[in-house]
Every structure is written in structure tokens, then in C-alpha cells.
N, C-alpha and C positions, 0 to 999 in steps of 0.2 A: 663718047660720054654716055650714050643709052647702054654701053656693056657694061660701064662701071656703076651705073646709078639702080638696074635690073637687080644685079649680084645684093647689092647694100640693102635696098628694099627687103628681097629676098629673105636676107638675114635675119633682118628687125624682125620679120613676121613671123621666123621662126623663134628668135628667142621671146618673143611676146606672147606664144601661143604656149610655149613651156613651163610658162610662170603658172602660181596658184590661182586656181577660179575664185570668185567673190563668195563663194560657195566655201570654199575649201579654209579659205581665210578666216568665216565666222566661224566655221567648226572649231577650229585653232583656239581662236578667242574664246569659244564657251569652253571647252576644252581647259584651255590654261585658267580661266575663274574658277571653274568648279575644281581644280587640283588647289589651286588656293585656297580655296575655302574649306575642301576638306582637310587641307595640312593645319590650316588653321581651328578647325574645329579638333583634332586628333591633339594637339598640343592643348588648347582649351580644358579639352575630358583629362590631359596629364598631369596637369596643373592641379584642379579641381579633385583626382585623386588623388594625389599627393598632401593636399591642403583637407581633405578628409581623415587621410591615413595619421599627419600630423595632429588634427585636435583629436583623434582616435588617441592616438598614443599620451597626448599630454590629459588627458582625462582619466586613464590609465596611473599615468603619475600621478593627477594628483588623488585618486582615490587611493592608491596607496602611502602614498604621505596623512594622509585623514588617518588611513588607519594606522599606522605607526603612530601617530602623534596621540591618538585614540589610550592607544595601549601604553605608550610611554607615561599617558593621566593615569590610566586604572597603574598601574605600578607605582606612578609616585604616589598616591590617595592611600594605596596597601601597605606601603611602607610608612606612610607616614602615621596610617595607622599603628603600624606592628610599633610604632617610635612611641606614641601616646601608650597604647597598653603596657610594655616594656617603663616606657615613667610613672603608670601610675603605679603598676607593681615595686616599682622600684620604693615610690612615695610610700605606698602599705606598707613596706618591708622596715623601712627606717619607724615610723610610725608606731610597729610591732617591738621592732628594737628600743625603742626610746620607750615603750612601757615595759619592757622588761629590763631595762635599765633602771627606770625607776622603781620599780619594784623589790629589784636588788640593792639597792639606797635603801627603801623602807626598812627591808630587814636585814642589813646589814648592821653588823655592831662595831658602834665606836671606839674607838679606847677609852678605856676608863666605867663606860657604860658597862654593865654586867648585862646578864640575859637575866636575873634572875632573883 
């Protein structure tokens, strides 16, 4: 019995003496927190540039919509000017016409009317 219990003993103390020191353990542990925390902070900054890049871009858009929309006013205000001058001309023009219309009424002669 003492040869089989010597060997077993034996054993245990070797595989017990092969395992991690209490040392070696917390290193592990700080170890594996600070890999966490920096994959978490590395993702964090990804995010974060990503959600900058985005309102970068839609700020982008919409100052270009202002100004399209900008320019689409000054064209309709142009045109609708060129629409007003183009009717008043238009309105002088009849205007012009309708007294020379009547004009040619005045002197023109009737039948029967002589000139003279």
C-alpha cells in the first residue's frame, strides 16, 4: 500500500506545481480587462467617427438643397418678372393699338359723308 499511495502523492504534486501561480492568474485577468476595454473603446471611436462622418455628409446635403432651392427662388422671381414686363408690354401695346384704332375711326369717312 505505501508503494501505491508514494507514486499517487507524487503525482498530485507534480501536476499542482505545473498549474498557474496566483501571480500568473492576475496578470491574465488584467490582461484580458484591458483587451476588453480597449476593443471597446476602438469600436466606441468607430462609431463616433462614423456618426460624425454622417452629420458631416447630411450637412453637406442639406446646404446643398438651400442652395438649389436658393436658386430655383431667384429663377422663379426672374421669370416671373420677365412674365410681368412681357404683360405690361404687352398691355402698352394694345393700348397703342386701340388709339390708333381710334384714330383711324376719327378720320375715316363714312359713306355718304364727303370730305369736303
Amino acid at each position: 500500500m505505501k508503494k501505491i499511495i508514494l507514486p499517487v502523492v507524487a503525482a498530485l504534486a507534480i501536476l499542482t506545481s505545473c498549474g498557474q501561480s496566483a501571480e500568473e492568474k492576475a496578470n491574465r485577468e488584467k490582461y484580458m480587462k484591458d483587451s476588453i476595454e480597449s476593443s471597446e473603446n476602438m469600436q466606441k471611436d468607430a462609431v463616433d467617427e462614423r456618426l460624425k462622418m454622417m452629420q458631416d455628409s447630411m450637412r453637406v446635403v442639406e446646404d446643398s438643397m438651400s442652395a438649389r432651392m436658393e436658386r430655383e427662388k431667384d429663377q422663379i422671381e426672374q421669370s416671373s418678372d420677365a412674365n410681368k414686363k412681357e404683360i405690361d408690354r404687352m398691355k402698352k401695346q394694345k393700348k397703342q393699338e386701340k388709339k390708333m384704332d381710334d384714330k383711324e375711326k376719327e378720320n375715316a369717312v363714312k359713306p355718304g359723308q364727303g370730305r369736303g
